[in-house]
PAZAPA-4460 file (N, C-alpha, C; in steps of 0.05 Angstrom, whole numbers, plus 32768, in hexadecimal, padded with zeros to 4 digits):
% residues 51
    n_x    n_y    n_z   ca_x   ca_y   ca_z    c_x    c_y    c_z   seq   type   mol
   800F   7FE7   8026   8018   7FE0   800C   8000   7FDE   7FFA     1      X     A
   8003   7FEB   7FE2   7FEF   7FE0   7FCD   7FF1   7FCC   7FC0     2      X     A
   7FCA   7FC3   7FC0   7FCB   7FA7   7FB4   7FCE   7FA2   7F9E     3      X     A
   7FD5   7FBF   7F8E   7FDC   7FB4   7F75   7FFE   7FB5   7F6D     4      X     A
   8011   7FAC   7F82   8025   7FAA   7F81   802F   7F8B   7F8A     5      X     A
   802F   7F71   7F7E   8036   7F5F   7F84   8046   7F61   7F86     6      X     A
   806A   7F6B   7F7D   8083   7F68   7F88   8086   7F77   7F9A     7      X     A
   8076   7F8A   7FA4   8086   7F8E   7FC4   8072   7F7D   7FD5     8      X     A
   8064   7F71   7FD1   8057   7F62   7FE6   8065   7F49   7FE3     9      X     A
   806F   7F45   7FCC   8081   7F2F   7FC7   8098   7F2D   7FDB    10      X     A
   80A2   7F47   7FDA   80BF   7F49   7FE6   80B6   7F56   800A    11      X     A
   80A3   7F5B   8015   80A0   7F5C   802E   8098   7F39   8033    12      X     A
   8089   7F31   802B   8080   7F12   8030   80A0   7F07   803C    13      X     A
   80BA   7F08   8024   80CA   7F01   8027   80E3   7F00   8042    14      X     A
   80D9   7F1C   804C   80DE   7F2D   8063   80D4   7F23   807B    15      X     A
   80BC   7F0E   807A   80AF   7F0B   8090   8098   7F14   809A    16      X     A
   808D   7F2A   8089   806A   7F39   808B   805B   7F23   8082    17      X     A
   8048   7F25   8091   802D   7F1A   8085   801C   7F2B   808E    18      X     A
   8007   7F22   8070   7FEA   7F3E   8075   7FDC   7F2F   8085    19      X     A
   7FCC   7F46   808F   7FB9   7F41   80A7   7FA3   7F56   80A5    20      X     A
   7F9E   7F65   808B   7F8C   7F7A   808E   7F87   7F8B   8072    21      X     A
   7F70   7F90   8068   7F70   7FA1   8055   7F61   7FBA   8057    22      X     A
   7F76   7FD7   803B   7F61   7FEC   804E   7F63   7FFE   8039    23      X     A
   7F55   800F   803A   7F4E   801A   8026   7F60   8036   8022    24      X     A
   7F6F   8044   8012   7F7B   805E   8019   7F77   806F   8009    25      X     A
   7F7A   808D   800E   7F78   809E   7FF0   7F88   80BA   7FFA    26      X     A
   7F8A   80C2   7FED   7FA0   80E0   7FF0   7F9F   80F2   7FDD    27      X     A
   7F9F   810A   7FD7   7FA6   811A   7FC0   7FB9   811A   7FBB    28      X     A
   7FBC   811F   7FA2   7FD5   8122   7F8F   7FD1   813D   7F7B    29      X     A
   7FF2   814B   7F77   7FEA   8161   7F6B   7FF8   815D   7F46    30      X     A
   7FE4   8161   7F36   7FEB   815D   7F1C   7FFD   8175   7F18    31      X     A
   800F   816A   7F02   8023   817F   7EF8   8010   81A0   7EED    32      X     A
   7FF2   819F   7EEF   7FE9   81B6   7EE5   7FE4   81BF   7EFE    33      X     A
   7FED   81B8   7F21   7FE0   81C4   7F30   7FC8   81C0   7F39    34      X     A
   7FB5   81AB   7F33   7FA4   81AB   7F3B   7F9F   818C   7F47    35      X     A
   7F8F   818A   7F52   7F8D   816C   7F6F   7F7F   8162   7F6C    36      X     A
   7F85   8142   7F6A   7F71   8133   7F5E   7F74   811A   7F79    37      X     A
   7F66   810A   7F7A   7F5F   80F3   7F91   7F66   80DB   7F8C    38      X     A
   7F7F   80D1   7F91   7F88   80BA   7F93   7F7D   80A4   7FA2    39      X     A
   7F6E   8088   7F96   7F61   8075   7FAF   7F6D   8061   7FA7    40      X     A
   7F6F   8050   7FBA   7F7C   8036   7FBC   7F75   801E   7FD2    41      X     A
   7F7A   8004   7FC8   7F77   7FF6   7FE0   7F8C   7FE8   7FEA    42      X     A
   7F8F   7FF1   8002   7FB3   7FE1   8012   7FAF   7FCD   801E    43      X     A
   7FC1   7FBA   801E   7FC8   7FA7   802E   7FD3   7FA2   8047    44      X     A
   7FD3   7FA3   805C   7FDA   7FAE   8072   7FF4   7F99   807D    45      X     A
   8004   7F91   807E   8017   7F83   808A   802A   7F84   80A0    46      X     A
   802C   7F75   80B8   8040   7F70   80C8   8053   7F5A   80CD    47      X     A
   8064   7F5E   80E1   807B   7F4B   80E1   807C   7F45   8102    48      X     A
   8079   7F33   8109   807D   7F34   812F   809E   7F36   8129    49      X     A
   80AA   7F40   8147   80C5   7F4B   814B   80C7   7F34   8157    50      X     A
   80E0   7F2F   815D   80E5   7F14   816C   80FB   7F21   8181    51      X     A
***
């Protein structure tokens, strides 16, 4: 999840995740002209133990 999304971290918290990890991501993306540019980000890593 990205950290710059407080309502879904909002609404997994609610779920029972808690973070335990942060990490860095990036990916291409293709602009409507066709050409690829480098998406970076920093995630929050979250789990839930199963019971």
């Amino acid at each position: 999840m990205e950290e710059n999304n407080p309502r879904a971290r909002a609404l997994y918290e609610r779920l029972g995740y808690v973070a335990y990890d942060r990490q860095s991501d990036s990916w291409d993306e293709e602009a409507p002209d066709g050409s690829l540019r480098r998406y970076e980000t920093m995630c929050t890593l979250m789990r839930k133990e199963l019971s």
